[in-house]
TORFI-104708 format. One record per residue: residue in one letter; x, y, z of N, C-alpha, C, CB in turn. Coordinates in steps of 0.1 Angstrom, whole numbers, plus 5000, padded with zeros to 4 digits. Glycine has a CB too. Layout:
! TORFI-104708
aXYZXYZXYZXYZ;...
END
This chain:
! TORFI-104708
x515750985009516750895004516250814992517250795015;x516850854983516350704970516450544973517450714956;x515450544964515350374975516650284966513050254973;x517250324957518450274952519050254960519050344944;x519050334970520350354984519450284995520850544989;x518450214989517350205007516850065004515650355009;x517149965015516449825015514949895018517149695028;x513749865013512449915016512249815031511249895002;x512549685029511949585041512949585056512149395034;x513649725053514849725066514549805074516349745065;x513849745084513249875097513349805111511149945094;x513449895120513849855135512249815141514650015146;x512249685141510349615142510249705160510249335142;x511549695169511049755181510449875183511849765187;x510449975169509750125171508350135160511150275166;x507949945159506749985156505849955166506349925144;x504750005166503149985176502549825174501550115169;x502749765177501849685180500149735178502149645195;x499349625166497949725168497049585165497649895155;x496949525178495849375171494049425173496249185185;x493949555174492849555172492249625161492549575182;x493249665155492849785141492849675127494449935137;x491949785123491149655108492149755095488449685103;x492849665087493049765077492349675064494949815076;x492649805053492149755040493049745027491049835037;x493349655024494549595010493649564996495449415015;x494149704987493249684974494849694967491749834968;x494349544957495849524950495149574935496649324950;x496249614928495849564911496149434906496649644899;x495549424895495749294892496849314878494349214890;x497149404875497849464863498749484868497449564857;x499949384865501249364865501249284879502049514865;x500349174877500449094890501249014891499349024894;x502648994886504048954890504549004901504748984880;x504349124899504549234909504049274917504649304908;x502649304920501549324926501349204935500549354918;x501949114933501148974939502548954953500848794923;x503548964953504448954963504749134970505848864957;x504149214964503949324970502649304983503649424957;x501649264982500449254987501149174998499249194978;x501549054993502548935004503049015016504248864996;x503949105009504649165020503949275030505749225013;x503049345026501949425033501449315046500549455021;x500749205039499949115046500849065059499349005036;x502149025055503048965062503649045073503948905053;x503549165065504249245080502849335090505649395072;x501449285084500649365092500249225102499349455083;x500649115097500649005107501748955121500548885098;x503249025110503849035122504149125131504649005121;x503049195131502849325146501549325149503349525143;x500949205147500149185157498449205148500649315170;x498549225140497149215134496749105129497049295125;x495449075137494948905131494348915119493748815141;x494248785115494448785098493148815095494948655090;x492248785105490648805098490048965097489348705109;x491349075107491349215107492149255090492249285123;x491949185079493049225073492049185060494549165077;x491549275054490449285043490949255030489849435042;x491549185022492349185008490849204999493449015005;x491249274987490649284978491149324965489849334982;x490749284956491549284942490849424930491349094933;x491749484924490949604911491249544896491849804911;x491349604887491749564875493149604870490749604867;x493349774875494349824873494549934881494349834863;x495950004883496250084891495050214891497650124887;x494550234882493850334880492350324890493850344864;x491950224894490950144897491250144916491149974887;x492650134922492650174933492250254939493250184936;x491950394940491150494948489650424953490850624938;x488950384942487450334938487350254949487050264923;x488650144945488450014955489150024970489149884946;x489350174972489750154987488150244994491750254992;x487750364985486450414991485350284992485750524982;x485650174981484250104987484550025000483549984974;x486050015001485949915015486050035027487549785016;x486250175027485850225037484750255039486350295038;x483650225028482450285031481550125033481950405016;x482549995031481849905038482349865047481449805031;x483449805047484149765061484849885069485449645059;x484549965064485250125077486450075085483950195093;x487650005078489249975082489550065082490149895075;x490650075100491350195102492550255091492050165115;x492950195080493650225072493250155056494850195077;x493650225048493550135034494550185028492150135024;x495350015024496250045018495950035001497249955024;x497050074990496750064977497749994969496450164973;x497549904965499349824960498749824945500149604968;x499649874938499649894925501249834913499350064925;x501549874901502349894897502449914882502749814902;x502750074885502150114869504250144863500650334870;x504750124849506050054845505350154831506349834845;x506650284830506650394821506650294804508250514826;x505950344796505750244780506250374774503650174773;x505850404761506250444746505650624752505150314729;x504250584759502850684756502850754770501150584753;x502350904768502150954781501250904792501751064779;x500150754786499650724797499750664810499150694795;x501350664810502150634824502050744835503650614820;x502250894830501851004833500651054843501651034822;x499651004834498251024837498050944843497451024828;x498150804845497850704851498350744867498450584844;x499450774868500550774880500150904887502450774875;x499551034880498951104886497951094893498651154881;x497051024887495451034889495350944906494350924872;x496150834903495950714915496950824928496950494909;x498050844922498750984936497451084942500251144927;x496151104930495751214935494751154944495251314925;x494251024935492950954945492950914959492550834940;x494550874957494850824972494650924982496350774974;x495351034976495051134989494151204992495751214992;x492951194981491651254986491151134990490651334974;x491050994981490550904998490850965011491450745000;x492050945015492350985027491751055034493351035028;x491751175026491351345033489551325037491651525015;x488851275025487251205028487251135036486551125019;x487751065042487250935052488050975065487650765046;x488951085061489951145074490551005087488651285085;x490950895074491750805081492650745065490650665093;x493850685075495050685061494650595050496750625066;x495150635041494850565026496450585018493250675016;x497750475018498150435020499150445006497550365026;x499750484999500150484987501550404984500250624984;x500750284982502150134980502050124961501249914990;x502350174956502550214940503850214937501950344936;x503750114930505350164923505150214912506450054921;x506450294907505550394897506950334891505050604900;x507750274879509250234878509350244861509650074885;x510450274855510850294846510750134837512150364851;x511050054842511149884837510649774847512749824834;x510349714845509749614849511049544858509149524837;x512349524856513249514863513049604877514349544855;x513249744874513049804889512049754896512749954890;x511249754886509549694901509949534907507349654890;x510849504897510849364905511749384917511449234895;x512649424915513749494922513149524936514149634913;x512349574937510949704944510249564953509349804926;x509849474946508349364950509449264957507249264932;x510549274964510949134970512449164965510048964964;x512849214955514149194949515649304960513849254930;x516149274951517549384958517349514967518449474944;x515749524962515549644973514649664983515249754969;x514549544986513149484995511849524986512949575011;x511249524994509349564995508549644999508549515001;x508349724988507049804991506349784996506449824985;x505849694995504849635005504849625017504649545004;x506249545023506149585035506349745040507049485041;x506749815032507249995035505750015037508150105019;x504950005031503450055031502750005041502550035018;x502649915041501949835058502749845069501549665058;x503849925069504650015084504050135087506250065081;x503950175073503350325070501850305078503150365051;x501050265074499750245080499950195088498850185075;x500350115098500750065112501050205117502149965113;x502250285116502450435119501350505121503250505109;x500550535108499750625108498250605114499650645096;x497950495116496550465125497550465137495350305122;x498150445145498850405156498650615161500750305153;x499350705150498950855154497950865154499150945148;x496750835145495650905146494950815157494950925132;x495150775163494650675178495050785192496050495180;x496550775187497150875198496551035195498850875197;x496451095188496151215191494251255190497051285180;x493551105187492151145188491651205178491951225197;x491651185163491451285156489951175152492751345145;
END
């Protein structure tokens, strides 16, 4: 579904897991931290309201979207959190380096993942104007943020259940 059509922050909290003992990891950008900064909010806020205590909940800051992969391997390779999330927000300009940019961090995220074989979390908004991302970070279409820290709630809650 396009999230045009989709509140991101509207989900049935009864069919999530409860997980107060799993550690996750939150690498924000700091580039376009209008946006980035109540994106992260919403991650944090909803990994607190299902049960994760706040000192299991690692925040750490990059420079720019491009910079997220780097900064979720160094917190799995120091704090080893059952998940790492990545909140970004890269906003299409003049130049193909919106392109490249929006590639590289889709690709990092999922070879984080696949290397550390626990989830690595792709909270990126990738948006045409700065309007949509606001739109995206808290506005008309909820939060990414909280969509991504469900997602990781989900996804360590499987890889728990099936033992991997």
């Amino acid at each position: 579904m396009a999230t045009s059509l989709k509140n991101l922050s509207a989900y049935n909290s009864d069919s999530i897991p409860e997980n107060p003992k799993y550690r996750y990891g939150i690498i924000v950008s700091k580039w376009n931290e209008t946006v980035t900064t109540p994106l992260a909010q919403g991650a944090i806020d909803t990994l607190l309201k299902h049960g994760c205590p706040r000192e299991n909940i690692h925040l750490h800051f990059v420079p720019g979207s491009f910079e997220l992969p780097l900064g979720g391997q160094f917190l799995f390779e120091s704090v080893n959190p059952d998940a790492v999330i990545l909140i970004g927000c890269v906003i299409q300009g003049e130049t193909r380096h919106f392109d490249f940019i929006c590639q590289a961090v889709a690709q990092g995220c999922m070879d984080l993942g696949l290397k550390y074989n626990k989830p690595s979390i792709f909270g990126v908004l990738t948006t045409e104007n700065l309007q949509q991302a606001i739109d995206r970070s808290g506005g008309i279409h909820g939060n990414k943020g909280v969509e991504a820290a469900l997602t990781a709630i989900k996804m360590v809650d499987l890889d728990k259940r099936i033992g991997s």
